[in-house]
C-alpha positions as CSV (number, residue, x, y, z in Angstrom):
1,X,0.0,0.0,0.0
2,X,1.5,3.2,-0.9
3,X,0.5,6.5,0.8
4,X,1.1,9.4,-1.9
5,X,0.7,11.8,1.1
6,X,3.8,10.0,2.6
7,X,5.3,10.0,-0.3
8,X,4.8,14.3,-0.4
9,X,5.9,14.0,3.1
10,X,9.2,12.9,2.6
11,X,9.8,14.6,-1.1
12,X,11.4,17.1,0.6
13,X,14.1,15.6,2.8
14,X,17.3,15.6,1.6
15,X,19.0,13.8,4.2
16,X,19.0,10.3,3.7
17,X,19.3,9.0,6.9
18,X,16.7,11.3,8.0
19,X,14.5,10.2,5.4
20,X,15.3,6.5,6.4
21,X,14.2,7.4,9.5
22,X,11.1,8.7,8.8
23,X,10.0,6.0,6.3
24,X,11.0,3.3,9.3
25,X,8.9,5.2,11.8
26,X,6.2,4.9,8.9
27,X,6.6,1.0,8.0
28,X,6.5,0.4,12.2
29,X,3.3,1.8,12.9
């Protein structure tokens, strides 16, 4: 299931890691 909001959330984030973090605290919940 992909979440095109999600996707527009994390467009914007340049830093990988940051992003990595993000889309892990997104895949736990």
């Amino acid at each position: 299931q992909s979440d095109p909001n999600f996707a527009d959330k994390i467009r914007h984030i340049r830093d990988p890691k940051n992003r990595m973090a993000v889309v892990w605290a997104h895949c736990k919940t």
